[in-house]
VEXLUM-72950 format. One record per residue (C-alpha): residue number from 1; residue in one letter; chain; y, x, z. Coordinates in steps of 0.001 Angstrom, whole numbers, plus 500000, padded with zeros to 6 digits. Layout:
BEGIN
    i  aa  ch       y       x       z
  NUM   A   A       Y       X       Z
...
This chain:
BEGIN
    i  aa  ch       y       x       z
    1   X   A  580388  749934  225945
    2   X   A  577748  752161  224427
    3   X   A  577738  751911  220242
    4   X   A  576189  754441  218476
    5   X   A  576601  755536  215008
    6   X   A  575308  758199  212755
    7   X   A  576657  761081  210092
    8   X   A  574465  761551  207202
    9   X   A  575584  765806  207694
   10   X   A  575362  768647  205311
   11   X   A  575854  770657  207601
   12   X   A  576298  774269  205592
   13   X   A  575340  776668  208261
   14   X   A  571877  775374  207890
   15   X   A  572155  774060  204151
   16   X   A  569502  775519  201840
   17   X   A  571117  775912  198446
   18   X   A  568996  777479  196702
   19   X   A  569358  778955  192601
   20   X   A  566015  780087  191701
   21   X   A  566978  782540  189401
   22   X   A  566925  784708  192575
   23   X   A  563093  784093  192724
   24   X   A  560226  785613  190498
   25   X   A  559380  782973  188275
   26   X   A  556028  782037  186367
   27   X   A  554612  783146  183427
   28   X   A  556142  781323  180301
   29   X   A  553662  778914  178659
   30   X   A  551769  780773  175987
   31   X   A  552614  779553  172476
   32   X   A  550625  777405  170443
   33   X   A  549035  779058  167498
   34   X   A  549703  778139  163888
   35   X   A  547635  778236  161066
   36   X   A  548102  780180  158188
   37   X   A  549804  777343  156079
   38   X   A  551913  775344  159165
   39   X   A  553383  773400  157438
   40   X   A  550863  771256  156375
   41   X   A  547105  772714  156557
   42   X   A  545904  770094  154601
   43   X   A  547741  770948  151294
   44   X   A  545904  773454  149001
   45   X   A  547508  776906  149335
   46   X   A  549836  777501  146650
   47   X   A  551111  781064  147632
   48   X   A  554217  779237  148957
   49   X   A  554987  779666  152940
   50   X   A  556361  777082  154896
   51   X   A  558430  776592  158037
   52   X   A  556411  776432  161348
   53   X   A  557385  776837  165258
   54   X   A  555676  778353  167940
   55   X   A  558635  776858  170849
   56   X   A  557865  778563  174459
   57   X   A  559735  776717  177524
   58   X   A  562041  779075  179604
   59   X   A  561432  779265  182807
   60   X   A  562284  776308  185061
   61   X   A  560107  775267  188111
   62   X   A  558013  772117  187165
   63   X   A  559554  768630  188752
   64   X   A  560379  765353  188183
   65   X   A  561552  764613  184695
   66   X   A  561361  768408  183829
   67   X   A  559714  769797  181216
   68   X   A  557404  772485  181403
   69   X   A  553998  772412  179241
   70   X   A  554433  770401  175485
   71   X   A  552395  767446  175726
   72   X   A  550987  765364  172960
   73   X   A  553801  763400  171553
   74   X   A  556948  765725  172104
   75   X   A  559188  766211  169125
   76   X   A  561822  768672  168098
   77   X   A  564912  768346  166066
   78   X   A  564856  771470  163686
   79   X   A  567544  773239  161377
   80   X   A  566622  775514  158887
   81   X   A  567692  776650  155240
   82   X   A  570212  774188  155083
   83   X   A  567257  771575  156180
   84   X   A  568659  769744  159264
   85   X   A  566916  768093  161911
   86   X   A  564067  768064  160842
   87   X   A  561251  766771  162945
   88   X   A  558545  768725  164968
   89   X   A  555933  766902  166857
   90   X   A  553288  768295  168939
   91   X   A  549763  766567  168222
   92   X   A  548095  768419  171280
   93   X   A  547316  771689  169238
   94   X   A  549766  772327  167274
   95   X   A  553320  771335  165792
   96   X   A  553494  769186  162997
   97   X   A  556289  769288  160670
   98   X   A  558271  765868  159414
   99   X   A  558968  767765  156313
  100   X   A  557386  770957  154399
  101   X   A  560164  773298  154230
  102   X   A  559925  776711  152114
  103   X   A  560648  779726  153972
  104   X   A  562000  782316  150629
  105   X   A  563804  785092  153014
  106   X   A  565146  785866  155790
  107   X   A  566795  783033  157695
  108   X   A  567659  781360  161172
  109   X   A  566124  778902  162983
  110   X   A  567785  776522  165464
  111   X   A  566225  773387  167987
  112   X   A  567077  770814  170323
  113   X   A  564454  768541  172554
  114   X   A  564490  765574  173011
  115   X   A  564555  764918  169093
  116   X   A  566232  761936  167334
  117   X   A  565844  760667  164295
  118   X   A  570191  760089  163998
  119   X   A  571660  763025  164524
  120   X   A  572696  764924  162040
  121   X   A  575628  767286  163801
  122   X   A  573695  770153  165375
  123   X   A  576984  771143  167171
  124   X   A  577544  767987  168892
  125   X   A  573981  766254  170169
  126   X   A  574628  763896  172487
  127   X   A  573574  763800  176215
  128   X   A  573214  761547  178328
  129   X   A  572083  762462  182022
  130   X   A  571011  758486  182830
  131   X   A  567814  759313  180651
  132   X   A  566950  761995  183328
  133   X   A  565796  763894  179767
  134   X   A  565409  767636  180025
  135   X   A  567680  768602  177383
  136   X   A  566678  771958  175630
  137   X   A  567762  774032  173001
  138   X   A  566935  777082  171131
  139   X   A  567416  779788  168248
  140   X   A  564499  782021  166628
  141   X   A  564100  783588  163210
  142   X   A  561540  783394  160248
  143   X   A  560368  785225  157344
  144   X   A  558168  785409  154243
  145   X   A  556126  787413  156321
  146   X   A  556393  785599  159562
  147   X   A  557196  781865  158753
  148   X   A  556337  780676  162329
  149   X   A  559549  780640  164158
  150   X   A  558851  781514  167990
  151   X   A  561440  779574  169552
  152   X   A  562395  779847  173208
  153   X   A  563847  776920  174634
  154   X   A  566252  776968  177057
  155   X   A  567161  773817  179503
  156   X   A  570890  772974  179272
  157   X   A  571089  770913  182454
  158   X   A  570599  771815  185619
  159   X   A  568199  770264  188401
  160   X   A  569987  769407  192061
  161   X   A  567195  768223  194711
  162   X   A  568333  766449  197773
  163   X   A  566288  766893  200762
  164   X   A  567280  764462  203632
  165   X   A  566166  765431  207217
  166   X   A  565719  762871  209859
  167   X   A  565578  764893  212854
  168   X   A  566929  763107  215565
  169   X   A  568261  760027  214367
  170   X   A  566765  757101  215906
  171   X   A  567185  754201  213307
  172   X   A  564387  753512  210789
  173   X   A  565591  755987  208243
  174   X   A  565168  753675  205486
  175   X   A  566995  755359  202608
  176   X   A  567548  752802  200203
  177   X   A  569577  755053  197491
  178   X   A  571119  758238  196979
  179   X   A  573579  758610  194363
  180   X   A  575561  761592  193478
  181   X   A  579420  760517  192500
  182   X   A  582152  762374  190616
  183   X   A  579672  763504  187865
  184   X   A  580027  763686  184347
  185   X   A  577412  761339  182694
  186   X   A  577775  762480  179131
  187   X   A  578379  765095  176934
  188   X   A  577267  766762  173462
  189   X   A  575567  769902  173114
  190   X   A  575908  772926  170548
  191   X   A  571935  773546  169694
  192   X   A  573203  776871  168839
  193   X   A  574215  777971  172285
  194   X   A  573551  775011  174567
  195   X   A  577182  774588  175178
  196   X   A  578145  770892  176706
  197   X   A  581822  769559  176004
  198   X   A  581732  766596  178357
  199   X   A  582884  763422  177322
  200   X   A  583997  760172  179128
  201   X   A  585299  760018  182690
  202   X   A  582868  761023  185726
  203   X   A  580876  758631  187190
  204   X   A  578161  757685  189197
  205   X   A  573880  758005  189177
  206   X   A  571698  756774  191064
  207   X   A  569036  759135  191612
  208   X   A  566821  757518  193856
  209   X   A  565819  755872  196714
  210   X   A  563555  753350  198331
  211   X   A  561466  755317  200752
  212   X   A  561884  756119  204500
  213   X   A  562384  759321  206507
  214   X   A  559580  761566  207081
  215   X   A  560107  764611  208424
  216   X   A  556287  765391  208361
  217   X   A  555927  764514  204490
  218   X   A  559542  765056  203048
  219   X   A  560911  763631  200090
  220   X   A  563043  765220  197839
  221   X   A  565397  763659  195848
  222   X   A  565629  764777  191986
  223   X   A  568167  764804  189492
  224   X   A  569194  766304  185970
  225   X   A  572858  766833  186155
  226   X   A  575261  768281  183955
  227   X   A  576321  772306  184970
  228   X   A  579256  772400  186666
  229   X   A  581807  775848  187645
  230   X   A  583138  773971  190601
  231   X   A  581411  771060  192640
  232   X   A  584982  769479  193580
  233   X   A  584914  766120  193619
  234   X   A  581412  765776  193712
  235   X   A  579858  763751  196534
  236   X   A  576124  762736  197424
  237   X   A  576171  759083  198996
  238   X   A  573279  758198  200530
  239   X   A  572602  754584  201834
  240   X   A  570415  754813  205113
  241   X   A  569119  751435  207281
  242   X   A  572506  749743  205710
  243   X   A  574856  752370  205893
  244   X   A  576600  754328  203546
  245   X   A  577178  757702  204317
  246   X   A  578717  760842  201788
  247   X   A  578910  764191  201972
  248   X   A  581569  766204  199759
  249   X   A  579930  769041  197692
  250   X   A  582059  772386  198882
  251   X   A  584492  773237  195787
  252   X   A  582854  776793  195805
  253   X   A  579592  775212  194580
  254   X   A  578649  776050  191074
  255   X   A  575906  774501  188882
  256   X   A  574367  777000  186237
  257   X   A  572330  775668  183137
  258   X   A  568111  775859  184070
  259   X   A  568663  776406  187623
  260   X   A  567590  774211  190749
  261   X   A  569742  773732  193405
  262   X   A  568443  772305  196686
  263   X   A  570687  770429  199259
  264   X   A  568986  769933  202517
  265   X   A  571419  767187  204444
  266   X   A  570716  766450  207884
  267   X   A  570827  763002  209704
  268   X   A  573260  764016  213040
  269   X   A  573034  761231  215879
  270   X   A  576374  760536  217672
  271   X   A  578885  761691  214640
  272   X   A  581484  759377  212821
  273   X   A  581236  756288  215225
  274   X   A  582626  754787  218350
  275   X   A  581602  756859  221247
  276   X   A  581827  755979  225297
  277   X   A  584183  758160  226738
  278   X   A  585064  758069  230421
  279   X   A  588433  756979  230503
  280   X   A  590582  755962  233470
  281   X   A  594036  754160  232777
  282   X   A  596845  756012  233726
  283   X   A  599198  755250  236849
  284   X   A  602024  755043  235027
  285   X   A  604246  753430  237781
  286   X   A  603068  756529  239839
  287   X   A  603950  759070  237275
  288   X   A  607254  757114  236566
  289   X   A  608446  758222  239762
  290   X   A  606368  760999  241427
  291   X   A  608929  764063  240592
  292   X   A  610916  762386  238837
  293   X   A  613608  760398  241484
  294   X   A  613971  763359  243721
  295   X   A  617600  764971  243368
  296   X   A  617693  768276  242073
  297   X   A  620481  770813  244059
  298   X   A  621160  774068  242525
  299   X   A  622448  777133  243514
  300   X   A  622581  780803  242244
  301   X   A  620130  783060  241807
  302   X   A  621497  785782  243830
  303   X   A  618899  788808  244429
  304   X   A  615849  786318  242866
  305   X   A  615907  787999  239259
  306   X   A  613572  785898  237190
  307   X   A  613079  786197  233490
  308   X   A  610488  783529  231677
  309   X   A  609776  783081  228004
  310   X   A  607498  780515  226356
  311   X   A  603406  780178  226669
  312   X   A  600891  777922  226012
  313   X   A  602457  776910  222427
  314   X   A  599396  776686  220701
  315   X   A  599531  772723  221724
  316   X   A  602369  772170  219382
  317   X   A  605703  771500  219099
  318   X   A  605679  767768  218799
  319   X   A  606326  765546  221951
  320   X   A  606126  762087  222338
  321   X   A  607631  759336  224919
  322   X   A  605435  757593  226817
  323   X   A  602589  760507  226761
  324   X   A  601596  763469  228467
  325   X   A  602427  767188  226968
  326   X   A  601388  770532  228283
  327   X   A  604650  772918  228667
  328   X   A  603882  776491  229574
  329   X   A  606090  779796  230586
  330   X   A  605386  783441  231346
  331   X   A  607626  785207  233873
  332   X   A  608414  788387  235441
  333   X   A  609736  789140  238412
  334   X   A  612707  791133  239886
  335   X   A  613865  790721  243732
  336   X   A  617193  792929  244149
  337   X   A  616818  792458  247756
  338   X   A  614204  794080  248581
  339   X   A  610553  794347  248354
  340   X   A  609698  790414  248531
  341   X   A  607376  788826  246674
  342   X   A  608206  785317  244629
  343   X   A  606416  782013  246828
  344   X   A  608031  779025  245853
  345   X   A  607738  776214  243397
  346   X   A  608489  775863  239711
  347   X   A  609171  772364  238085
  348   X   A  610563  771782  234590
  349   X   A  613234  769770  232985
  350   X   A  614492  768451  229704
  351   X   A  618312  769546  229661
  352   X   A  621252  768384  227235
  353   X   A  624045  770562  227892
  354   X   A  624435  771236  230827
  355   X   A  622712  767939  231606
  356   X   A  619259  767194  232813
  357   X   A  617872  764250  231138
  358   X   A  614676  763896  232945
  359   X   A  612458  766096  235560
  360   X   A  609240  766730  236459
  361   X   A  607034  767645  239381
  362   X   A  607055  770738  240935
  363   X   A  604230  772870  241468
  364   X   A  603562  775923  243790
  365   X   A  603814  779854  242239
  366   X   A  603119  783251  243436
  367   X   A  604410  786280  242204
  368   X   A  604701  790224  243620
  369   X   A  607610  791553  242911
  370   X   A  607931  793556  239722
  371   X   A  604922  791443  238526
  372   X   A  604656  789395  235936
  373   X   A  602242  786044  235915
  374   X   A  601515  782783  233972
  375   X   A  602042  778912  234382
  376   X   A  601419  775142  232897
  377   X   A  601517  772077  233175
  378   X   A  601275  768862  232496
  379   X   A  604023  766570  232268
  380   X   A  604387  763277  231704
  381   X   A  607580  762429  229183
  382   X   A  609681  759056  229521
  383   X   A  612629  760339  227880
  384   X   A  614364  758437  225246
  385   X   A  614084  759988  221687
  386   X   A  616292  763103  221018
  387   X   A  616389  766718  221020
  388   X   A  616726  768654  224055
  389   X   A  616124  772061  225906
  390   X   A  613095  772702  228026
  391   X   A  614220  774688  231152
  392   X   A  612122  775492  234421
  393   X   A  613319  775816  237473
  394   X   A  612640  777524  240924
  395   X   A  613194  776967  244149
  396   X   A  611448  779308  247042
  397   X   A  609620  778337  250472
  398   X   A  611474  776980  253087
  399   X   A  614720  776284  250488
  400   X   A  615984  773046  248953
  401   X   A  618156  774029  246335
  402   X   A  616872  775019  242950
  403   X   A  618063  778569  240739
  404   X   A  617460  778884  237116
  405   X   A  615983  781865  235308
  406   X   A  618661  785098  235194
  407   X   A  617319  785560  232034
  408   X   A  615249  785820  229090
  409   X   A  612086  788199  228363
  410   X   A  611367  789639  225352
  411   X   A  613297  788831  223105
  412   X   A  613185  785266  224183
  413   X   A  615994  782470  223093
  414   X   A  617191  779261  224035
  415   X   A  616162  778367  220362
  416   X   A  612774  778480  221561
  417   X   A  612731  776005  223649
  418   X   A  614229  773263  222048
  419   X   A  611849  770237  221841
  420   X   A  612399  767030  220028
  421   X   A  611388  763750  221891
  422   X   A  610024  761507  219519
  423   X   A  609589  758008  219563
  424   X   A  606218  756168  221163
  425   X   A  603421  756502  218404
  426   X   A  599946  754567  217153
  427   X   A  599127  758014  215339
  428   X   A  595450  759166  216899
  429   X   A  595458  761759  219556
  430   X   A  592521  764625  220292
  431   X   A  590026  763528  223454
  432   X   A  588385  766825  222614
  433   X   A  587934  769890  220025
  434   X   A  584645  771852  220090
  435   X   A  582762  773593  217922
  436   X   A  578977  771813  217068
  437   X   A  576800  772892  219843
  438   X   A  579515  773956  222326
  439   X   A  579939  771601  225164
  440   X   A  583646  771907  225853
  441   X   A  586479  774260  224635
  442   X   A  588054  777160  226435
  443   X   A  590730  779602  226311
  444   X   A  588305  782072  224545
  445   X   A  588285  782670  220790
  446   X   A  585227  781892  219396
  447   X   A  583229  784094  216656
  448   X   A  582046  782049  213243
  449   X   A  580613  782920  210480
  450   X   A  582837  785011  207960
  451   X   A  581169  783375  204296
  452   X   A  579407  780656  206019
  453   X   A  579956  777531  207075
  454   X   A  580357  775775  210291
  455   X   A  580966  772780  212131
  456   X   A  584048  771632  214389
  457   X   A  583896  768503  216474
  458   X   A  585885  766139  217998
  459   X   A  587124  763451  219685
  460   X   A  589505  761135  218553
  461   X   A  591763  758595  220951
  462   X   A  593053  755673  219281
  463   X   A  594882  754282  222356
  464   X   A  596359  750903  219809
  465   X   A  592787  750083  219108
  466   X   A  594277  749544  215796
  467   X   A  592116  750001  212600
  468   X   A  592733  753449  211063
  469   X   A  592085  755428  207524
  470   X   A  593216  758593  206554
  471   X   A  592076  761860  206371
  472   X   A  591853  765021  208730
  473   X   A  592060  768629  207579
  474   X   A  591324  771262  210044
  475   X   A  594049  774378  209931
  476   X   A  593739  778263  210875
  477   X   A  597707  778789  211442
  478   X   A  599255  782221  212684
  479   X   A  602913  781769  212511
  480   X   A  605611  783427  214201
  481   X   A  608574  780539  213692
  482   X   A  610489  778689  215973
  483   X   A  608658  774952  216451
  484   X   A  605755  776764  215210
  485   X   A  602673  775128  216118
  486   X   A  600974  778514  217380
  487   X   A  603207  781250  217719
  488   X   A  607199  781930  218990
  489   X   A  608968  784371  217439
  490   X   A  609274  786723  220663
  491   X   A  605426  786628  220507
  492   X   A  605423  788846  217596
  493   X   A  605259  792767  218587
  494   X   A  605692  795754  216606
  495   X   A  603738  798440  215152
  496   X   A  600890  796485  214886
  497   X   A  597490  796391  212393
  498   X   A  597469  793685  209473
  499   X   A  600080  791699  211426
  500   X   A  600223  788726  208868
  501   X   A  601021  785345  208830
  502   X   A  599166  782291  207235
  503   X   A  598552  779053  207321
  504   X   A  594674  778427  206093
  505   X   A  593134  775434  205541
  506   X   A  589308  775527  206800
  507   X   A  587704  771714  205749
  508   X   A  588917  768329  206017
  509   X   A  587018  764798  205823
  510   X   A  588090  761319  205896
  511   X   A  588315  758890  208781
  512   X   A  587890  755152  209047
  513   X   A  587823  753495  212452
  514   X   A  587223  749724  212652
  515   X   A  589936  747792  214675
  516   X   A  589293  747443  218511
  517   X   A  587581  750999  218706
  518   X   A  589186  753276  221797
  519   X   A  587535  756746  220816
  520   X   A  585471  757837  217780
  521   X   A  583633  760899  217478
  522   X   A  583725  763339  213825
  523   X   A  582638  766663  212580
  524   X   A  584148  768615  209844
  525   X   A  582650  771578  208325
  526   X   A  584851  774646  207551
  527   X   A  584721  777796  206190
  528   X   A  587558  780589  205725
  529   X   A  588946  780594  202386
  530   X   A  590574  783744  202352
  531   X   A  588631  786719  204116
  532   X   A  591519  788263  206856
  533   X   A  591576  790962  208955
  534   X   A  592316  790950  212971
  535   X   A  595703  791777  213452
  536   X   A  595272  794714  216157
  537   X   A  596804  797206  218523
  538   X   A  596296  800275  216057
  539   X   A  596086  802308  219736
  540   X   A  593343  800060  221690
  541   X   A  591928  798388  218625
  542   X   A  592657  795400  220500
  543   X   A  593562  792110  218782
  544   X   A  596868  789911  219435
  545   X   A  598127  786540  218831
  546   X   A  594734  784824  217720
  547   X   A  595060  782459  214973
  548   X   A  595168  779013  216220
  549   X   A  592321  776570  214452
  550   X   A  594921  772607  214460
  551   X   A  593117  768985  213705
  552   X   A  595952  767514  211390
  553   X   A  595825  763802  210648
  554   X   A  597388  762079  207294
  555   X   A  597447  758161  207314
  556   X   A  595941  756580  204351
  557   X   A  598884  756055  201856
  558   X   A  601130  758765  203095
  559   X   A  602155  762355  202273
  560   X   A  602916  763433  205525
  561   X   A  600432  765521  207754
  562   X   A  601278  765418  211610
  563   X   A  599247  767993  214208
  564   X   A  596682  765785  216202
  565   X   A  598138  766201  219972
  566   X   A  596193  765937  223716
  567   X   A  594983  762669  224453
  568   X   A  595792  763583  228093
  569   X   A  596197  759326  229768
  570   X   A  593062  760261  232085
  571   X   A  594749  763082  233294
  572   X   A  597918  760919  234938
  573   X   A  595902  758870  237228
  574   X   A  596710  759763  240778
  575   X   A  592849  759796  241728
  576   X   A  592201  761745  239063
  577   X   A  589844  764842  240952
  578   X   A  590107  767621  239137
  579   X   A  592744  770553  239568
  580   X   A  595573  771615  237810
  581   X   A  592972  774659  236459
  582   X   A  590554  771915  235357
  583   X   A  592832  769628  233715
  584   X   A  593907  772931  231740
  585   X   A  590460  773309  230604
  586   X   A  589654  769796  229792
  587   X   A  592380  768584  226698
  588   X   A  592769  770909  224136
  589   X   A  594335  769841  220829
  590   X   A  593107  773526  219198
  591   X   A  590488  775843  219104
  592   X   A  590123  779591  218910
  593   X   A  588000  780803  216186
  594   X   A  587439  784563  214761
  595   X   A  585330  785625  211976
  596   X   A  582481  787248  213900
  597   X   A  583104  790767  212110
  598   X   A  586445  790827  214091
């Protein structure tokens, strides 16, 4: 089964948004002289003065539907002298006035472009981005002396350019619109100060479309738009060979009046589809009984002092019947003996009481005495739904009976591990979680850009083949709580550098998987929110307990987000190759990430 789908990706690590008021811009278009008697040059001079304009354009690079140079034909709305709107047109040479109007003193002058002939509230012209006009206003001054207002117009909109890349997307790359939703369509404007009160609801415009992909000979997208302070709730859709794809405008994005912004979005192969993902079924008859049916015989500890506490949390606190779920401990090692070092096996168990409820296989450990090392695994849970206590037990070489832990280690309780069963699930599980670019996750923490964006990928396992909608937000968590989904409480340590807690959310996006689909492939892009700093051994400069980056799905309909856990079936079958090492380094439901100036 090989389907292959695309992302239409704005992907903001490589995103060109760029406000051009950061550029030098062009000389303003000189104005257009007046003769002596604007007004009307044709009238004998009286000694009276009347009103002309000299307009300039402020500066906005020339595109589409924007104006720069007056051409024959454009007309502005004036106010003067208690005179309102009165009518301007430019004949090629000069302005023309739709009325002589005395200038007698001192006085203000006021425009707006494009004119019309029924407005008659300067402080509320109405706009209307579907016309693609480039609304401008302006404000000058006249005289007896100088009757020739020189008026600088300013644009009130702004100009948003959408550059689509193919790169390597193999369709046609036919785009046959792109439409920007979420905006507000109309408004009036103050000609006084250009200020826009939206009115109506936001909608949709079309902006363009019809042409194919080109990376050679690019096409950029144009649109007038209405300034915004935050681009939330603002999407660009863009139809492409049949397909609809959108891309959420960041919420940090702000639209100034006069200014282009250009979007460059990228066409990804291989993102929001159905991908083919090795996958063998699991033995489950095997794992029903393999460590499970053998029966456990304790004894004491005696001399073997061991003392555990909880690792390899960062997968979560939920569990689920009828899957797989990764349990980890730390321990340290005390034989009151002698000198002996620890050989043995380890093997956990889900306890009630005093009770054990179900076991699982054991594994071989190593440990020097007075040492302290690290273990996982694994485990595959048929327990019926409940709460109970995770416990591990040992048992050394050439023994049969089994000892538990003397103790706890640092500060370690039986609190922490307490696990609730719950039951069998549809909810999506995590095949894999990488960053874009990285081909497979490790144990390492990763270094992203502090105030830029990047991409996380992954994997999703929809072992119903059910259809599913929702949404997926990506979460930076540090949390020291018990069922925390990063951090225990004993993990915590004192004396220690900008040792905070938080819960961030990086970026989210929505998924919709057709029924009958086994794995689908996203991307999200994130960025940090909040700028942190590494919490840190003030001593070594050293950083501890690295926040923990979660997937976190929400089903269409509900209010209740639930931590995307290991899609680990493969890993149950008993021809599966790999080690215990490998399968640790294969399904990860989370992903280290540090700002890189950590």
């Amino acid at each position: 089964m090989k389907t292959f789908g695309y992302l239409l990706m704005a992907v903001m690590a490589c995103m060109t948004c760029s406000c051009r008021d950061e550029e030098p811009l062009p000389d303003p278009v000189p104005p257009v002289m007046e003769p002596e008697n604007p007004g009307n040059p044709e009238e004998p001079d009286t000694g009276k003065v009347y009103l002309g304009i000299a307009p300039i354009i402020e500066n906005m690079q020339e595109q589409r539907a924007v104006v720069e140079n007056w051409k024959e034909g454009h007309c502005l709305g004036v106010t003067a002298a208690g005179d309102v709107n009165i009518p301007f047109t430019f004949d090629g040479r000069r302005w023309k006035a739709g009325k002589q109007v005395e200038v007698t003193a001192e006085q203000k002058v006021s425009a707006y472009y494009p004119y019309n002939v029924q407005y008659t509230d300067m402080t509320a012209i109405p706009v209307d981005i579907t016309t693609q006009e480039d609304y401008m206003y302006g404000e000058g001054g006249v005289s007896v002396e100088k009757p020739s207002a020189a008026l600088v117009m300013k644009h009130a909109l702004s100009l948003v350019r959408i550059l689509i890349k193919k790169n390597d997307y193999t369709g046609d790359g036919m785009v046959d619109a792109v439409t920007f939703g979420g905006v507000r369509l109309s408004a009036s404007m103050d000609v006084t100060s250009g200020k826009l009160l939206p009115t109506g609801q936001p909608g949709e415009y079309k902006a363009g479309g019809n042409y194919t992909l080109d990376d050679a000979s690019p096409v950029y997208v144009e649109a007038i738009l209405m300034p915004v302070g935050t681009a939330e709730g603002i999407t660009v859709n863009v139809h492409v060979d049949g397909k609809d794809f959108t891309y959420a405008l960041p919420p940090t994005h702000v639209w100034n009046p006069g200014m282009i912004y250009t979007y460059t979005l990228n066409m990804k192969s291989g993102y929001n589809c159905e991908v083919d993902v090795d996958h063998v079924p699991m033995d489950e008859e095997y794992w029903s009984t393999f460590g499970k049916t053998d029966r456990i015989v304790m004894r004491d500890c005696g001399t073997d002092r061991i003392y555990i506490r909880p690792n390899y949390t960062g997968y979560g606190y939920d569990t689920y019947t009828g899957e797989g779920k990764v349990w980890g401990f730390l321990l340290r090692y005390r034989n009151r003996g002698g000198g002996e070092d620890f050989a043995g096996q380890a093997r956990f168990v889900l306890m009630d009481g005093d009770r054990i409820v179900e076991q699982y296989q054991p594994f071989d450990i190593k440990c020097g005495n007075g040492a302290w090392d690290g273990y996982c695994k694994y485990c595959y849970v048929q327990a019926v739904p409940g709460t109970y206590r995770l416990a591990v037990l040992f048992k050394k070489n050439g023994e049969s009976a089994w000892f538990k832990p003397y103790g706890y280690d640092q500060n370690s309780n039986d609190g922490e591990w307490m696990y609730e069963v719950r039951p069998a699930t549809d909810m999506p599980a995590l095949r894999m979680i990488t960053l874009e670019n990285q081909k497979c996750n490790t144990f390492l923490a990763y270094p992203v850009p502090d105030n830029d964006w990047f991409n996380i990928v992954y994997t999703l396992s929809n072992k119903s083949r059910k259809a599913m909608k929702g949404a997926i937000k990506v979460v930076w968590e540090r949390e020291f709580k018990l069922e925390s989904n990063s951090y225990r409480p004993s993990d915590k340590k004192e004396n220690k550098i900008d040792d905070y807690e938080w819960c961030d959310e990086l970026g989210s996006c929505t998924v919709d998987i057709a029924a009958g689909v086994r794995f689908w492939k996203g991307i999200v892009s994130c960025k940090f929110p909040i700028q942190r700093a590494n919490p840190r051994d003030p001593v070594s400069g050293v950083g501890y307990c690295t926040p923990i980056a979660h997937l976190y799905y929400r089903e269409e309909g509900s209010s209740e987000w639930k931590l995307l856990r290991c899609d680990t079936e493969y890993l149950f079958n008993r021809n599966y190759p790999g080690s215990e090492s490998a399968k640790m380094d294969e399904a990860f439901n989370y992903l280290y990430v540090i700002p890189k100036s950590w």
